[in-house]
Backbone as CSV, one residue per row, in Angstrom:
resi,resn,N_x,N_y,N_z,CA_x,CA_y,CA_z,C_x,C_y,C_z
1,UNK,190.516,-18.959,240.018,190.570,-17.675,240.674,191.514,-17.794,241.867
2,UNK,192.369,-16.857,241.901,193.382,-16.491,243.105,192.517,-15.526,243.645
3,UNK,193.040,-15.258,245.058,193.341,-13.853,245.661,193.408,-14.292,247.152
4,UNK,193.853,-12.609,248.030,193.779,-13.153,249.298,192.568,-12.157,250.266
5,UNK,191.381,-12.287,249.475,190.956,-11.498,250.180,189.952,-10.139,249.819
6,UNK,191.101,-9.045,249.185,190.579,-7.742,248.726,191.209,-7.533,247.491
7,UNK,191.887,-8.591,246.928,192.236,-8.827,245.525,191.951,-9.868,244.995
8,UNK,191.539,-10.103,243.761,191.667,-11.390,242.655,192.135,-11.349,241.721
9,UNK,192.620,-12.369,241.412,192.697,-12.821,240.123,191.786,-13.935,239.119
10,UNK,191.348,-13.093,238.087,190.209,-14.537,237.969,190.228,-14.387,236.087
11,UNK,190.791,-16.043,235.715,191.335,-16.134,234.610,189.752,-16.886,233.868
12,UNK,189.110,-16.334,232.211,188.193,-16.560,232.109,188.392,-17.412,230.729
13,UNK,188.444,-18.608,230.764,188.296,-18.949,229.561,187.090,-19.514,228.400
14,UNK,187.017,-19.241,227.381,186.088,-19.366,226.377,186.402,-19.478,225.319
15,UNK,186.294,-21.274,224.672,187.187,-21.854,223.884,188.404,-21.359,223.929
16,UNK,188.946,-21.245,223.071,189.943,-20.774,222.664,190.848,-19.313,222.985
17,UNK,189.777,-18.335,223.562,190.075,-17.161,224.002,190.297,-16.896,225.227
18,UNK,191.248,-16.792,226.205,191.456,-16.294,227.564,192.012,-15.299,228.141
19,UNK,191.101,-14.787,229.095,191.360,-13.191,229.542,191.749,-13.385,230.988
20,UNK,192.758,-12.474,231.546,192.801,-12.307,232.760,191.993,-11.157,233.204
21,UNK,191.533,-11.261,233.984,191.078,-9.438,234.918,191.284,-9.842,236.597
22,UNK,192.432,-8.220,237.080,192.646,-8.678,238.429,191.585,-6.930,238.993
23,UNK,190.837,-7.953,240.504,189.853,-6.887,240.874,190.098,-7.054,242.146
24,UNK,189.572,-5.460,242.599,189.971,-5.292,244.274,188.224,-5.433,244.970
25,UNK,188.282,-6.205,245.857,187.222,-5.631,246.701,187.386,-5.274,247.805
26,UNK,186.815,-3.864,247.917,187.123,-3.019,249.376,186.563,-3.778,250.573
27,UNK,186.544,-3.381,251.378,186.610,-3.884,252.528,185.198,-4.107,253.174
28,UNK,184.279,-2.945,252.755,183.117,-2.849,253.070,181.999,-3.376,252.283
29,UNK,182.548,-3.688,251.029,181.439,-3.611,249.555,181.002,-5.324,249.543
30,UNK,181.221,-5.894,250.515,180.528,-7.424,250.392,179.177,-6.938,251.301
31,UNK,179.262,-6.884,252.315,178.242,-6.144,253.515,177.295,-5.090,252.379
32,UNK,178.186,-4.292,251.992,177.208,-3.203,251.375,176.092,-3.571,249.989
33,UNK,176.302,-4.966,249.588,175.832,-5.714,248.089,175.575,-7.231,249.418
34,UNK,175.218,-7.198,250.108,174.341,-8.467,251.155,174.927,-9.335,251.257
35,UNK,176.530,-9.419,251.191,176.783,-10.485,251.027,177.870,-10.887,252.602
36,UNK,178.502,-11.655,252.837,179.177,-11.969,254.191,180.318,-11.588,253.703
37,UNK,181.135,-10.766,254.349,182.903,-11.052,254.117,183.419,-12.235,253.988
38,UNK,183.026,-12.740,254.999,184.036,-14.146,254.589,183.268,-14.663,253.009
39,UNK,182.651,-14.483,252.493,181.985,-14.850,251.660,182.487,-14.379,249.754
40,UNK,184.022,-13.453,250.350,184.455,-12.709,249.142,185.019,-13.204,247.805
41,UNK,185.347,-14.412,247.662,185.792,-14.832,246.737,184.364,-15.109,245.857
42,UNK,183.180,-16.291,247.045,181.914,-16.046,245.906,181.562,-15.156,245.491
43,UNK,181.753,-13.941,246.405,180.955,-12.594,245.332,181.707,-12.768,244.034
44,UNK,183.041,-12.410,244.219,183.592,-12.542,242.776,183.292,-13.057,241.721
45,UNK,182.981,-14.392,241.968,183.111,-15.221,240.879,181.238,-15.023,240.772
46,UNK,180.492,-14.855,241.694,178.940,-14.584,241.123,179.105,-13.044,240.131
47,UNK,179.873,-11.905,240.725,179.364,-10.850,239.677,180.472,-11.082,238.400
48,UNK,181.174,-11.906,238.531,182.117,-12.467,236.858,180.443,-13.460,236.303
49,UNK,179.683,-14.050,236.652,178.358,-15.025,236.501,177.646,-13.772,235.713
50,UNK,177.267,-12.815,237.118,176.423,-11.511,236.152,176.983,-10.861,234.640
51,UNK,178.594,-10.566,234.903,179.022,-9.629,233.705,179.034,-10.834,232.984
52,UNK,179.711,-11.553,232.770,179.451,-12.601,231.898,178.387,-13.418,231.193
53,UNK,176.701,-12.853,231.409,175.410,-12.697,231.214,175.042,-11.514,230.068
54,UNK,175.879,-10.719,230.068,175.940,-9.395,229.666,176.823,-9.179,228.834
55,UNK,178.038,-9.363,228.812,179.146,-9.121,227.384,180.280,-9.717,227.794
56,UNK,180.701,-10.335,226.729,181.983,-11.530,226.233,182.947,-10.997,226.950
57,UNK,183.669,-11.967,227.766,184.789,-11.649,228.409,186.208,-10.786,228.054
58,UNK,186.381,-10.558,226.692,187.165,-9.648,226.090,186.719,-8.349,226.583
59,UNK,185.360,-8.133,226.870,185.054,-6.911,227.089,184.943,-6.265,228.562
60,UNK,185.705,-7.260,229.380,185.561,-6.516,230.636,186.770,-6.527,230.974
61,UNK,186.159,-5.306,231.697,187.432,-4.624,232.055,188.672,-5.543,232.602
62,UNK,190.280,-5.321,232.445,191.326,-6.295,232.794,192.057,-5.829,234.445
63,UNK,190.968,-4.563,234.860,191.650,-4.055,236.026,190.805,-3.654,236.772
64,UNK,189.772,-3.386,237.615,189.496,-3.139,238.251,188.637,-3.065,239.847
65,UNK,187.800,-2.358,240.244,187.366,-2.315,241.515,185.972,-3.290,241.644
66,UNK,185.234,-3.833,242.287,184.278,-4.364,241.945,183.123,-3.419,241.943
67,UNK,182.977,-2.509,242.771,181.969,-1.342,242.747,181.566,-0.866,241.411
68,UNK,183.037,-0.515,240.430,182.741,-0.398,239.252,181.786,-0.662,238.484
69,UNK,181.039,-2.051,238.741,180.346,-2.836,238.027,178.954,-1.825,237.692
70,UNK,178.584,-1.438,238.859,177.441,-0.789,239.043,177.583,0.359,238.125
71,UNK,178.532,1.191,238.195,178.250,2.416,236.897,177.903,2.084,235.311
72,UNK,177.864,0.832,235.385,178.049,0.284,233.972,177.089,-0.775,233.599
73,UNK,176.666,-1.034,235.124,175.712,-1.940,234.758,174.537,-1.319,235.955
74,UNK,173.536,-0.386,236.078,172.958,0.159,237.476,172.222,-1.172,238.138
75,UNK,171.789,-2.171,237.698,170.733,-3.324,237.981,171.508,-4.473,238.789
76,UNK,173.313,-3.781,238.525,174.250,-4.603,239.722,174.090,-5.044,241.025
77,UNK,173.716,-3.972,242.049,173.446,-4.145,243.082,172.323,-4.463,243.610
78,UNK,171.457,-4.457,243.094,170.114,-5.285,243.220,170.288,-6.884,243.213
79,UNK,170.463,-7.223,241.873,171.062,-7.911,241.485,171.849,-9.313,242.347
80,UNK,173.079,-8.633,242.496,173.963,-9.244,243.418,173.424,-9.654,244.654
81,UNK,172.883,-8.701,245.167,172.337,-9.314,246.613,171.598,-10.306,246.268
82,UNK,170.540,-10.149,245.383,169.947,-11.242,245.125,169.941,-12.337,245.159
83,UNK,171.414,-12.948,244.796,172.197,-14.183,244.262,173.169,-14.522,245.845
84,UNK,173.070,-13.561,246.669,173.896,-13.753,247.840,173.570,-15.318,248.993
């Protein structure tokens, strides 16, 4: 995983199959899911832990916001803090 911050890049491989997906996290949404800012790259790679619990990396999304997660998954933000 790259990023500097409020972007990533986080390359997922499984055997043979590898996906990129690049995601933004806003500025506020570590604090707002319990987690520390400075703390942003682990969120990442914990809610790639969650979606990746849930459906094969082909299937997530290759672009987007991390908030996202929650419309698609509602048990996200519970969740996440949890693991913070």
């Amino acid at each position: 995983m790259t990023g500097d911050g409020t972007s990533y890049r986080v390359e997922v491989r499984d055997g043979a199959v590898e996906s990129v997906h690049d995601v933004q996290v806003p500025a506020d949404v570590a604090e707002r899911l319990g987690w520390d800012p400075a703390r942003r790259e682990e969120l990442v790679a914990a809610s790639f832990e969650f979606l990746l619990e849930r459906e094969p990396a082909t299937s997530i999304l290759r672009r987007f916001d991390l908030e996202v997660i929650g419309r698609y998954f509602p048990e996200f933000p519970a969740e996440i803090s949890r693991r913070a």
